[in-house]
DSSP file (Angstrom, degrees, kcal/mol; ACC not computed):
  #  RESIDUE AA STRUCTURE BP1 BP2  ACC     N-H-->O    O-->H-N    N-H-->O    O-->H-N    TCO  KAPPA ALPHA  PHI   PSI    X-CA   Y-CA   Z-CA
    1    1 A X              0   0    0      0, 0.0     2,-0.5     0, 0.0    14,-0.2   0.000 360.0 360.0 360.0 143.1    0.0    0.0    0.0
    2    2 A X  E     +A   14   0A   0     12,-1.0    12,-2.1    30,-0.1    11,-1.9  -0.967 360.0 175.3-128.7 116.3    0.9    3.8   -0.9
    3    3 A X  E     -A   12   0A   0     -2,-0.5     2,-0.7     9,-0.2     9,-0.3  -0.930  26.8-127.9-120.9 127.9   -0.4    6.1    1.2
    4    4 A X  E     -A   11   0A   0      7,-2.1     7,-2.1    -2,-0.5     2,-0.8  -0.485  16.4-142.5 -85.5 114.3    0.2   10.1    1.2
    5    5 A X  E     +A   10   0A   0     -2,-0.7     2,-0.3     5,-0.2     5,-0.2  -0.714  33.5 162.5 -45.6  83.1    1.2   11.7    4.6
    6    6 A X  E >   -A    9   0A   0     -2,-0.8     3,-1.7     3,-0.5    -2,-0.0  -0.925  65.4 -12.7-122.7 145.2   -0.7   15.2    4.7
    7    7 A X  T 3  S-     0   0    0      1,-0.3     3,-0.1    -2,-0.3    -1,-0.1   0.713 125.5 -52.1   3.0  70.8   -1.0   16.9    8.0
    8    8 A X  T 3  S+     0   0    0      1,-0.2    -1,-0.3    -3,-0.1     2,-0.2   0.636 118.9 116.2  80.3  -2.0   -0.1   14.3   10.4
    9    9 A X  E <   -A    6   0A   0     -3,-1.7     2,-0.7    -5,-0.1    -3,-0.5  -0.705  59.3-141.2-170.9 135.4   -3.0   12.1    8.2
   10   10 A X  E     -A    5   0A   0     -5,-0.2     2,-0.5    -2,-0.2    -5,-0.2  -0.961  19.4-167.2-130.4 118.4   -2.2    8.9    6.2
   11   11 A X  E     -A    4   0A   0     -7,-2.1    -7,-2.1    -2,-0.7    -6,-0.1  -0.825  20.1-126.6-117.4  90.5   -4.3    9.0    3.2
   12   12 A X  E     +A    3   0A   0     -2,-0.5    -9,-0.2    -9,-0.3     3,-0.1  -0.061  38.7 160.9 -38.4 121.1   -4.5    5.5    1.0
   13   13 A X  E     +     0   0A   0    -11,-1.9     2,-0.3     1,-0.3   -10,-0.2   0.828  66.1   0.5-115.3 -54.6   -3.5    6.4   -2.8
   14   14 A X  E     +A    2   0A   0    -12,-2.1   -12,-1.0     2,-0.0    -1,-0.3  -0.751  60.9 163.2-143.6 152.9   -2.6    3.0   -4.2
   15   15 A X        -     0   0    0     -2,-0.3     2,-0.4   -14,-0.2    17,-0.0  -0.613  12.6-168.3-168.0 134.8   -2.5   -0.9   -2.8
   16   16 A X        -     0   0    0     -2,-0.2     2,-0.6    12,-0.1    16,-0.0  -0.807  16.5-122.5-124.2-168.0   -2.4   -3.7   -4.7
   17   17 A X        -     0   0    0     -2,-0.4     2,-0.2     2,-0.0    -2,-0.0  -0.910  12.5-151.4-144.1 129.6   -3.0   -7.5   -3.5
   18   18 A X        -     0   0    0     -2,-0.6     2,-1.5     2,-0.2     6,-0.0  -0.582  14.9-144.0 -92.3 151.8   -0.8  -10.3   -3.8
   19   19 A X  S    S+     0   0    0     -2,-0.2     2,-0.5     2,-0.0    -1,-0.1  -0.443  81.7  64.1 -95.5  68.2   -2.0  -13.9   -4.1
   20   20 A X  S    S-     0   0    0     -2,-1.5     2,-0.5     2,-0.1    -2,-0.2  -0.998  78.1-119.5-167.0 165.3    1.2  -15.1   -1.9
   21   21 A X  S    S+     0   0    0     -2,-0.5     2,-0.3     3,-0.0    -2,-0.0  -0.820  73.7  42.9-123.8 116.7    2.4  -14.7    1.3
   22   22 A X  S    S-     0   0    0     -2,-0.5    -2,-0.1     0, 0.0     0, 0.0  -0.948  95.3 -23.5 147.5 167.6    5.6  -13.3    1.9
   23   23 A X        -     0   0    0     -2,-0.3     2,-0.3     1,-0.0    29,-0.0  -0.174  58.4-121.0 -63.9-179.3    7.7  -10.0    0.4
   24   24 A X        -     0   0    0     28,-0.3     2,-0.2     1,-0.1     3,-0.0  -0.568  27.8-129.6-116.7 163.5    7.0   -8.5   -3.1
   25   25 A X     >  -     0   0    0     -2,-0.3     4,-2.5    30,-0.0    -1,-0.1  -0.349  45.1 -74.2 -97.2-178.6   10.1   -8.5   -5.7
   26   26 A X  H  > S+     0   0    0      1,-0.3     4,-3.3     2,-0.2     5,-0.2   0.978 129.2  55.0 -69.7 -51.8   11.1   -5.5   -7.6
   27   27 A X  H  4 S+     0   0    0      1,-0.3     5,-0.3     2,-0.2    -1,-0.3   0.945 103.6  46.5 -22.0 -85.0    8.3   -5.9   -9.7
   28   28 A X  H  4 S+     0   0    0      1,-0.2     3,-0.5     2,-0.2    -1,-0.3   0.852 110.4  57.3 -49.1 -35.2    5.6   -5.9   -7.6
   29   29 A X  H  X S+     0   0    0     -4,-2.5     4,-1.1     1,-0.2     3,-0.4   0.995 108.8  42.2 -52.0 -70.3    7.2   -3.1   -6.1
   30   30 A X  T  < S+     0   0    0     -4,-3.3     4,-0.3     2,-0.3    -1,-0.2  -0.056 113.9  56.8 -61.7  15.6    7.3   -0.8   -9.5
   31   31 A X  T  4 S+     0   0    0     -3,-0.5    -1,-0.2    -4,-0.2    -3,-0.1  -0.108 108.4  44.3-140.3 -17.7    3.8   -2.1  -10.1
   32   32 A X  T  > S+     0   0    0     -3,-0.4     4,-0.6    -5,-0.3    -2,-0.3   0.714 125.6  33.3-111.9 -32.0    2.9   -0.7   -6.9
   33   33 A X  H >X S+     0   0    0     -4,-1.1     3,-1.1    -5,-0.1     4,-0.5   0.997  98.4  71.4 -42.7-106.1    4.9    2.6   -7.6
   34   34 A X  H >> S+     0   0    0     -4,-0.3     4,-1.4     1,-0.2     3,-1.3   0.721  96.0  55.6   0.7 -81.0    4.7    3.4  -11.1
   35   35 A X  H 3> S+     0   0    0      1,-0.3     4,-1.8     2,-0.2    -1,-0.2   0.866 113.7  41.4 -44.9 -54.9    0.8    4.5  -10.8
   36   36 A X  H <X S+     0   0    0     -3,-1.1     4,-3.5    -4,-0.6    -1,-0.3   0.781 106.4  58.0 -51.0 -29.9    1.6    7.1   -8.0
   37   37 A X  H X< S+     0   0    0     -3,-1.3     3,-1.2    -4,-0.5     4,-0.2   0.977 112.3  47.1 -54.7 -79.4    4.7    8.4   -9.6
   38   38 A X  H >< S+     0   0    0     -4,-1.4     3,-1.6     1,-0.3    -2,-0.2   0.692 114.7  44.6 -38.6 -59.6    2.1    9.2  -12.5
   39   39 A X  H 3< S+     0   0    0     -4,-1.8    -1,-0.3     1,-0.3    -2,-0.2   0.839 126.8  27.9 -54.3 -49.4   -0.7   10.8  -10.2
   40   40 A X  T X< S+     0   0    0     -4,-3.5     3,-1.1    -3,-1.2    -1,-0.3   0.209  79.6 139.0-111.7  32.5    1.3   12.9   -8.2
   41   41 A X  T <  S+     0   0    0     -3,-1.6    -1,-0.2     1,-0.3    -2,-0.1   0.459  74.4  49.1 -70.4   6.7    4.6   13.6  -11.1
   42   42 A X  T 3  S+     0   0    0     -3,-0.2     2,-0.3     2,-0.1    -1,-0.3  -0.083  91.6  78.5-131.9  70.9    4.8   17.5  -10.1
   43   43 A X  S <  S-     0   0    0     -3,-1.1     2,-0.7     0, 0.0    -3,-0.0  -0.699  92.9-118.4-126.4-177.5    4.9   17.3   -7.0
   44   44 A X        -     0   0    0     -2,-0.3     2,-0.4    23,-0.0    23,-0.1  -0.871  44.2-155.1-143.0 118.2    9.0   16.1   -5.3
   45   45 A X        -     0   0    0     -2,-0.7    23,-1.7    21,-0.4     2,-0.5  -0.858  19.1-153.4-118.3 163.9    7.7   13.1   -3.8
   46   46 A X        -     0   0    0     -2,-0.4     2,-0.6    21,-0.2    23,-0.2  -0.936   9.5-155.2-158.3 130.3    9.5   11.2   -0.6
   47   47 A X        -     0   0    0     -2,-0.5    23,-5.5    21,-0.3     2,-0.7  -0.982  12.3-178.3-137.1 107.1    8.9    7.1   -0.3
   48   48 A X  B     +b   70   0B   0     -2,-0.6     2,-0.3    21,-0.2    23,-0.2  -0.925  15.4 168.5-115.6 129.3    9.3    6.1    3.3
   49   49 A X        -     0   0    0     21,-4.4     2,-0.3    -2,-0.7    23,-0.3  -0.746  33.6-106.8-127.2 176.4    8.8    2.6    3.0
   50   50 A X    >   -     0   0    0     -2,-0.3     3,-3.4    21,-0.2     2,-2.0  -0.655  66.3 -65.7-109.3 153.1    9.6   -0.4    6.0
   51   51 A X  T 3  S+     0   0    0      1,-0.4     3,-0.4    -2,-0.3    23,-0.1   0.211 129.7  75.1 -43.6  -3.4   12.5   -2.7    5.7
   52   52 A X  T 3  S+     0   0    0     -2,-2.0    -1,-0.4     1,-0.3   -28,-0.3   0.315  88.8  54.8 -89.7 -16.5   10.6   -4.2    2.3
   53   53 A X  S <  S+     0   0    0     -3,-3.4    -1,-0.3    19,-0.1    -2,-0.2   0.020  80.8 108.0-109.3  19.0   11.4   -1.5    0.3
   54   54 A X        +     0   0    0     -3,-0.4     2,-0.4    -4,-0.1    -1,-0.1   0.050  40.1 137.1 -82.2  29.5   15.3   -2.0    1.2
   55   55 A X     >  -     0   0    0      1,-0.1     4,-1.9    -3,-0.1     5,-0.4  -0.397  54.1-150.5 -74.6 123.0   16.2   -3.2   -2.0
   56   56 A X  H  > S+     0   0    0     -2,-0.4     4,-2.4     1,-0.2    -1,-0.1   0.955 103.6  51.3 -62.8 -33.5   19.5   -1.8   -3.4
   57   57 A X  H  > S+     0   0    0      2,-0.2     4,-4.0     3,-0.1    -1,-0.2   0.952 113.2  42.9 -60.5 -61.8   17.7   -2.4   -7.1
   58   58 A X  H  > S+     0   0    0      1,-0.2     4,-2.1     2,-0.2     5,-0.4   0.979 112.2  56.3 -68.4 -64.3   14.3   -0.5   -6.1
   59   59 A X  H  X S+     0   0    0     -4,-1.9     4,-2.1     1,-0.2    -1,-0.2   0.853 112.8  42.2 -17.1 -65.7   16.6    2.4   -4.3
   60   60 A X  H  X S+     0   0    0     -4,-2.4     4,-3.5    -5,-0.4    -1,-0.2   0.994 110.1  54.0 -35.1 -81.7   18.5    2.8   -7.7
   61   61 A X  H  X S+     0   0    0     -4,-4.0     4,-1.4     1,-0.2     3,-0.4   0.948 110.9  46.8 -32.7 -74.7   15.4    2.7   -9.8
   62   62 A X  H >X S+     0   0    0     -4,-2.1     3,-2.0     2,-0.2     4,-1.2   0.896 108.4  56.0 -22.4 -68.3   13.9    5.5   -7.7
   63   63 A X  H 3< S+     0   0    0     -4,-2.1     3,-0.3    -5,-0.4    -1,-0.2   0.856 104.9  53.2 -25.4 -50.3   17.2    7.5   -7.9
   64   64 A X  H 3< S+     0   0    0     -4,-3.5    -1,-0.3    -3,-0.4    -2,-0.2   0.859 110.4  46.9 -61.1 -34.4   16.7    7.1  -11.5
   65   65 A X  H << S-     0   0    0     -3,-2.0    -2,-0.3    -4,-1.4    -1,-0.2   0.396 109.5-121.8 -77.3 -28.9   13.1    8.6  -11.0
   66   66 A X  S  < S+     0   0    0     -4,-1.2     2,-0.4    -3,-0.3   -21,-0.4   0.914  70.7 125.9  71.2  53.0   14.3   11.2   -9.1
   67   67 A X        -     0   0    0     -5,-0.4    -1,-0.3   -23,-0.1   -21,-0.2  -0.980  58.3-107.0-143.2 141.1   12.1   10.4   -5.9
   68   68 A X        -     0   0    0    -23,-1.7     2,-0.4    -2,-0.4   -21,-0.3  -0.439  16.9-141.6 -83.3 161.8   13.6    9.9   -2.5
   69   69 A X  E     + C   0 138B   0     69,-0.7    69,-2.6   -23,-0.2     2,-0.4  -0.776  23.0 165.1-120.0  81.7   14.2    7.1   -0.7
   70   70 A X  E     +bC  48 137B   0    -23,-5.5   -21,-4.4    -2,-0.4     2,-0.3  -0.754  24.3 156.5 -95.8 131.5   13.8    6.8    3.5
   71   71 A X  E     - C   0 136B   0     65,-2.7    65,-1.6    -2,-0.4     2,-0.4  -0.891  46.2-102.2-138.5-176.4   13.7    3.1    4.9
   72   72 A X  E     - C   0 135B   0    -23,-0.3    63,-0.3    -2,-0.3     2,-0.3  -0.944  36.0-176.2-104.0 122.7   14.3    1.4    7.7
   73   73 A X  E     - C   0 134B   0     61,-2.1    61,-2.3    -2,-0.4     2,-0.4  -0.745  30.8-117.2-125.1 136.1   17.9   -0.9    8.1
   74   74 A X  E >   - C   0 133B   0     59,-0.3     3,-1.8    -2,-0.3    15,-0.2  -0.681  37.6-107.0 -92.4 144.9   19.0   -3.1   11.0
   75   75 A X  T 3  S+     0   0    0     57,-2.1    15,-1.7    -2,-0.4    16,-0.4   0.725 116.9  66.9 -43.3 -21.2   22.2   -1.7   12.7
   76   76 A X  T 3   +     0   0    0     56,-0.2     2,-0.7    13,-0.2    -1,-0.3   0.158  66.4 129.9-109.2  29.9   24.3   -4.9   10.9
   77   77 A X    <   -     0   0    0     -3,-1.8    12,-1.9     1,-0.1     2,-0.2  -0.649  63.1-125.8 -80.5 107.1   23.6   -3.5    7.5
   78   78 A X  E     +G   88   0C   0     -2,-0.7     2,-0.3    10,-0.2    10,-0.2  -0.314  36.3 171.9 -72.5 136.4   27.1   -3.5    6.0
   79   79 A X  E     -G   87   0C   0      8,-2.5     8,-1.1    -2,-0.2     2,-0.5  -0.833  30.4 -88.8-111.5 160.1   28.8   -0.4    4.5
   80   80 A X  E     -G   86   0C   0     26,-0.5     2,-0.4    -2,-0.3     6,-0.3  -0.635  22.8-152.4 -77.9 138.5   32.2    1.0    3.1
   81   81 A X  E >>  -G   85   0C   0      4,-2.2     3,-2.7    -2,-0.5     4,-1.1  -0.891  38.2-102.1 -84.7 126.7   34.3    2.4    4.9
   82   82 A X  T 34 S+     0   0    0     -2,-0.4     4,-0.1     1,-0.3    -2,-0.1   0.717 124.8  66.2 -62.6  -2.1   36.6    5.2    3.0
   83   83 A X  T 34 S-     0   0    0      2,-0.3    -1,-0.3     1,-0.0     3,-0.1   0.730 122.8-114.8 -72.8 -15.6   39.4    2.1    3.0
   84   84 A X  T <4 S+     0   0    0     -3,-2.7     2,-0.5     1,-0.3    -2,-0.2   0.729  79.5 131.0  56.6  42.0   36.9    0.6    0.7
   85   85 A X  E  <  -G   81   0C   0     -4,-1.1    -4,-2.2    -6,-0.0    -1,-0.3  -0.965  60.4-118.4-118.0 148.7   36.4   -2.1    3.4
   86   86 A X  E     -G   80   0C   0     -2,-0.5     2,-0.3    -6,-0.3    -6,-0.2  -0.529  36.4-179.6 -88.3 151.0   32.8   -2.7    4.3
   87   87 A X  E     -G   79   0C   0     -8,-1.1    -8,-2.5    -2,-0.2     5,-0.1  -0.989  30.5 -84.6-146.2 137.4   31.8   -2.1    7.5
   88   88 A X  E >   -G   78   0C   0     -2,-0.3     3,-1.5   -10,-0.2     4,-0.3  -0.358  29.0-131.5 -61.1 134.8   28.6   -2.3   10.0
   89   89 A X  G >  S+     0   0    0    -12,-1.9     3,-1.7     1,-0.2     5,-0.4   0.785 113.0  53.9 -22.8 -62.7   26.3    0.5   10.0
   90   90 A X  G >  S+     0   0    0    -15,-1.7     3,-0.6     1,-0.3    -1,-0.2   0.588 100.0  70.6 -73.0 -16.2   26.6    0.3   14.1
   91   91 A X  G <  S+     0   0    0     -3,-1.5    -1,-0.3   -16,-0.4    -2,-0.2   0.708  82.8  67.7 -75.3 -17.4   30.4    0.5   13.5
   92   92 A X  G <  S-     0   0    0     -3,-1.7    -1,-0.2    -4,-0.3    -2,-0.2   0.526 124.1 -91.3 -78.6 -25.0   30.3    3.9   12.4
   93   93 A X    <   +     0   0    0     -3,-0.6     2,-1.6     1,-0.2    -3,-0.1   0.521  66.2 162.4 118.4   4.5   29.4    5.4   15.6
   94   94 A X        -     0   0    0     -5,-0.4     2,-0.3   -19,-0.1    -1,-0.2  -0.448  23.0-176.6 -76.7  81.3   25.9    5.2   15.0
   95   95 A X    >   -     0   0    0     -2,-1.6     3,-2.1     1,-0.1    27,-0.2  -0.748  34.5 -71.1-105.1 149.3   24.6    5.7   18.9
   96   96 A X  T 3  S-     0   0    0      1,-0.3    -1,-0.1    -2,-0.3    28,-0.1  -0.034 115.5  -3.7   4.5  77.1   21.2    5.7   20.7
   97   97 A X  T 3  S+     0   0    0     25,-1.3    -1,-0.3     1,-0.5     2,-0.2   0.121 111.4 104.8 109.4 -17.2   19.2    8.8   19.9
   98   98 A X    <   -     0   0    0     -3,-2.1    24,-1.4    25,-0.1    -1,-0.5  -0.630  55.2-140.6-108.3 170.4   21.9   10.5   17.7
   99   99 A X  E     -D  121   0B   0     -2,-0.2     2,-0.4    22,-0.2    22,-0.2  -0.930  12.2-164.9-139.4 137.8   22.2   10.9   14.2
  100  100 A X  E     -D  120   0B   0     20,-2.0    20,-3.0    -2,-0.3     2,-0.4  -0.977   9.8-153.4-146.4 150.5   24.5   10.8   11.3
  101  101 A X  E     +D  119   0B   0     -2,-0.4     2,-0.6    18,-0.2    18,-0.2  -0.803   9.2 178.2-119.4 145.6   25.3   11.6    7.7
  102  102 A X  E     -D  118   0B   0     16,-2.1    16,-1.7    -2,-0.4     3,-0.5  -0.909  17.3-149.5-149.0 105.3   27.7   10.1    5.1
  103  103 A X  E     +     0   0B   0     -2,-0.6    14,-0.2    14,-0.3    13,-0.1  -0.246  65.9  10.6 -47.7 142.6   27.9   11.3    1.7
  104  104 A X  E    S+     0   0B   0      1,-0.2     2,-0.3    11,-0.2    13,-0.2   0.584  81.6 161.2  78.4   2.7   28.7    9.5   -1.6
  105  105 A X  E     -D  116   0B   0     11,-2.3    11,-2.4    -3,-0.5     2,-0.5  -0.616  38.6-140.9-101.8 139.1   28.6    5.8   -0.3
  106  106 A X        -     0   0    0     -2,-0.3   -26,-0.5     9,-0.2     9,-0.1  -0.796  15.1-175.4 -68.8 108.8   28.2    2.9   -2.1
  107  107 A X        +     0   0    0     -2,-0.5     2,-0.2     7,-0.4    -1,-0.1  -0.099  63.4  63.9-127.8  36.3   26.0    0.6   -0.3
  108  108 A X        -     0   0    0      5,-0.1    -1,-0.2     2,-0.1     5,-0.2  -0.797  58.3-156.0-154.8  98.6   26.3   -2.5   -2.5
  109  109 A X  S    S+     0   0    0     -2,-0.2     2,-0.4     2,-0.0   -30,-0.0   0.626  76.0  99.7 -66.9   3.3   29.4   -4.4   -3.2
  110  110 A X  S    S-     0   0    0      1,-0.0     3,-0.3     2,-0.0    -2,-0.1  -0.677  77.2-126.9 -85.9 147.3   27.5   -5.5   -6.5
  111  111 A X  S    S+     0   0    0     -2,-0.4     3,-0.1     1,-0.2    -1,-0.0  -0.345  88.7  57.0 -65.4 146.2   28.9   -3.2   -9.7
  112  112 A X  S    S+     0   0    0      1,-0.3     2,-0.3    -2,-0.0    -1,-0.2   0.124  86.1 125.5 122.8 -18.4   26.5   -1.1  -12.1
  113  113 A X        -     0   0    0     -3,-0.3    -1,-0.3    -5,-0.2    -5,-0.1  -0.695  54.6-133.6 -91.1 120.6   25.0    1.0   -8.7
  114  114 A X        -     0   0    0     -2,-0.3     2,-0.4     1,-0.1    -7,-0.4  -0.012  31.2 -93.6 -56.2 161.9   24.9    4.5   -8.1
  115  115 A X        -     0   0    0     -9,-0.1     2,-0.3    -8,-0.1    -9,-0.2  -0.723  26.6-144.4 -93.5 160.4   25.9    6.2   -5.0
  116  116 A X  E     -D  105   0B   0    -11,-2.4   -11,-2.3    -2,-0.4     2,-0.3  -0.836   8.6-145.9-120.2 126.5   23.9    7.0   -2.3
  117  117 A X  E     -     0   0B   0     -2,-0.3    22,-1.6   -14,-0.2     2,-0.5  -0.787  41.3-149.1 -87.7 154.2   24.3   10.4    0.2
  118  118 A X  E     -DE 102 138B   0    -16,-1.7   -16,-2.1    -2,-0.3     2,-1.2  -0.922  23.8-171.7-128.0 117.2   23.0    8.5    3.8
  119  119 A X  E     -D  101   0B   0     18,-1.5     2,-0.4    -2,-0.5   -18,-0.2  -0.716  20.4-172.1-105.2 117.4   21.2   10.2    6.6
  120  120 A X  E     -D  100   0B   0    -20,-3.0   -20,-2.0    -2,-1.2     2,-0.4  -0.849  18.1-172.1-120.4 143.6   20.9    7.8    9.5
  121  121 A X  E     -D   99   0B   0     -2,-0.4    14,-0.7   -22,-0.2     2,-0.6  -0.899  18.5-155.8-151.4 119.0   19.2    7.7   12.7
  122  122 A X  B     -F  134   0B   0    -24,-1.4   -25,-1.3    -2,-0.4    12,-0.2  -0.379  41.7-139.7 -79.9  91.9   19.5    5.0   15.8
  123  123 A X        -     0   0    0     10,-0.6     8,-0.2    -2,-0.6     3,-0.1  -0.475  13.4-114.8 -61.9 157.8   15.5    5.8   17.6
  124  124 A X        -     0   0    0      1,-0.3     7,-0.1   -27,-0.1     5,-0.1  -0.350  43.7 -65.4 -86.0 168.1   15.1    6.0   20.9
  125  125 A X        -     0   0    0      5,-0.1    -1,-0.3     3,-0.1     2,-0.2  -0.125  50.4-172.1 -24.8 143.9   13.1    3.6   23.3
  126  126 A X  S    S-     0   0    0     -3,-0.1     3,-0.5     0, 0.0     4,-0.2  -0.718  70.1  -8.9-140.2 116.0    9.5    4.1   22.3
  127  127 A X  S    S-     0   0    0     -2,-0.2     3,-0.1     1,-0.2    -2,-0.0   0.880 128.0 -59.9  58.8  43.8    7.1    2.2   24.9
  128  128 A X  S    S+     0   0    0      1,-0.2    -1,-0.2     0, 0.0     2,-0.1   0.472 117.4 106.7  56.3  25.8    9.7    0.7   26.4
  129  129 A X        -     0   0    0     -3,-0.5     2,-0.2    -5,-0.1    -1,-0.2   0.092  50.8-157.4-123.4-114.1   10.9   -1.1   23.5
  130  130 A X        -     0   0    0     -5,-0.2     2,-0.2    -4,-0.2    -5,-0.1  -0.275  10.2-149.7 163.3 127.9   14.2   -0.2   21.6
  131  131 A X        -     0   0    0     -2,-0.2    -6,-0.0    -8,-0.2   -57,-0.0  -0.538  15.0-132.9-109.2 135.0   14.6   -1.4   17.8
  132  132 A X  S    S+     0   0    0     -2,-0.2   -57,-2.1   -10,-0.0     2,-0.3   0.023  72.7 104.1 -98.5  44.1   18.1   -2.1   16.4
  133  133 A X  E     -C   74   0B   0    -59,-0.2   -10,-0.6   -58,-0.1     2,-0.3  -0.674  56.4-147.2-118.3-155.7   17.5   -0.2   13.5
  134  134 A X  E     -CF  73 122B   0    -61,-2.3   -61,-2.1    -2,-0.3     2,-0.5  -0.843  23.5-123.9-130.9 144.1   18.2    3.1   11.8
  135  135 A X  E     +C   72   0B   0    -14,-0.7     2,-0.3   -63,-0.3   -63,-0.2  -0.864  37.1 171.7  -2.4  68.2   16.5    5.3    9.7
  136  136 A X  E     -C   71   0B   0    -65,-1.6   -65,-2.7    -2,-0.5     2,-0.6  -0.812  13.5-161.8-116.0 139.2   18.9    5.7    6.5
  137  137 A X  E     -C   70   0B   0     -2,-0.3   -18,-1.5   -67,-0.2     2,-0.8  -0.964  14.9-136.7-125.3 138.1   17.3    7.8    3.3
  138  138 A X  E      CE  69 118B   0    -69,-2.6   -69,-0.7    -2,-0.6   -20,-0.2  -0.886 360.0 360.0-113.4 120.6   19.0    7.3    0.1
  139  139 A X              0   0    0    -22,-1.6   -23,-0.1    -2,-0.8    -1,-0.1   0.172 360.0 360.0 -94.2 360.0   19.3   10.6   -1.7
């Protein structure tokens, strides 16, 4: 489902339904997309999507599309390090309630992939439970 965020308000735009159980593939993804792109194309559009939309392929595509990309990443999501050795997101310094940003990074040792500027951010408890992920947008 794609739903637009307007004051605080989650308004359904799109959904479709799969006969399977399980994640969608890139397809299904761009199938799911595609129509909104069309509906809202002048407007600067922002895709915050859940750990299902973390596909390095979909991330691209978008890029290509010119539509941003915010998801959600578990801390052991490997990155480069300027040595060009990859290294865990959580390795970076990436602490509890703080926030950081890292330009230019490749966040796929497969070739053919653009780079990605990354803003990430480690949430705090909320209702006494505490998530190992981040918050990383690829721009």
């Amino acid at each position: 489902m794609l739903s637009l965020i307007w004051e605080k308000r989650s308004i359904s735009l799109y959904w479709l339904l799969l006969d399977k159980k399980g994640s969608s593939n890139i397809s299904e993804k761009k199938a799911l997309i595609i129509p909104v792109l069309e509906l809202l194309s002048d407007y600067k559009i922002i895709i915050n999507g859940d750990r299902e939309f973390g596909s390095i392929k979909l991330a691209d595509w978008l890029y290509e599309k010119k539509v941003k990309l915010i998801i959600r990443v578990k801390q052991w999501r490997y990155i480069p390090e300027k040595s060009s050795d990859y290294i865990l997101l959580s390795d970076r310094g990436l602490l509890l309630g703080k926030s950081c940003y890292l330009s230019d990074v490749k966040v796929t040792k497969q070739q053919g992939f653009v780079t990605f500027d990354i803003a990430a951010y480690w949430s705090r408890k909320y209702r006494e439970k505490q998530d190992d992920v981040a918050l990383v947008s690829f721009d």
